[in-house]
C-alpha positions, 0 to 999 in steps of 0.5 A: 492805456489801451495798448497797456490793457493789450499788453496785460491781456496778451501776457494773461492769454499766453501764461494761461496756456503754461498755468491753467489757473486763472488768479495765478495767471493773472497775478503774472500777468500784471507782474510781467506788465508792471515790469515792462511800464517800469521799463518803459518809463525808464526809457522815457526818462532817459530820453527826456535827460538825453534831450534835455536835462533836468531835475526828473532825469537827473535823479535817475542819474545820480540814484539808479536803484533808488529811482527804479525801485520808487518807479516800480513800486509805483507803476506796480501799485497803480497797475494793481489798483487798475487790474484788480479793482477797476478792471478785468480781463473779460472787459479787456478781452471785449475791447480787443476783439472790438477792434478791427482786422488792421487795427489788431494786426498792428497792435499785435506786432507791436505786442510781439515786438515789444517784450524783445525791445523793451529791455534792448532799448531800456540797456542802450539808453540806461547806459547812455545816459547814467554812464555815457557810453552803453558798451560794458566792457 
């Protein structure tokens, strides 16, 4: 959940530099989040169904729009009860700068790499599993 809080805390950073206004950034912010966990649980999904196959995966299987809407609905409704009634971004932003030197510099590359592998990763394995190969032509 802390690479989650990370993740929120470096999208809220970067889109403060664009915007310039705090409630607008931070709602970005946890849409960008809310996005990326969606994706991520997407992944996840696809690799339990590659590797084994049951019911959970097989509903993504046969509703691909369904199943990803409901997911996101939820991932967006936890995450908006985490970010705005739990947690703010002072707390986050104590906590990250806690960590230390080569603890940080790991999060931070896998916060870079992160928004470019996510969707890659999310493409390839979607395809794999609901479709069977993950060309597109």
């Amino acid at each position: 959940m802390k690479l989650l809080d990370y993740f929120f805390y470096k999208t809220y950073c970067f889109l403060l530099r664009i915007k310039k206004d705090e409630s607008d950034t931070k709602w970005s912010a946890f849409l960008y989040t809310g996005f990326y966990f969606t994706t991520f649980i997407i992944i996840i999904v696809c690799v339990i169904g590659l590797l084994y196959d049951n019911s959970f995966s097989n509903l993504l299987k046969q509703n691909p729009y369904l199943f990803t809407i409901t997911i996101g609905l939820m991932t967006g409704l936890a995450l908006g009860i985490r970010y705005y009634r739990f947690t703010n971004v002072t707390m986050i932003e104590t906590s990250y700068l806690a960590t230390g030197g080569v603890k940080r510099i790991f999060i931070d590359s896998f916060l870079y790499v992160a928004p470019f592998a996510i969707p890659i990763l999310t493409f390839i394995l979607f395809r794999l599993y609901v479709v069977g190969h993950f060309k597109w032509w």
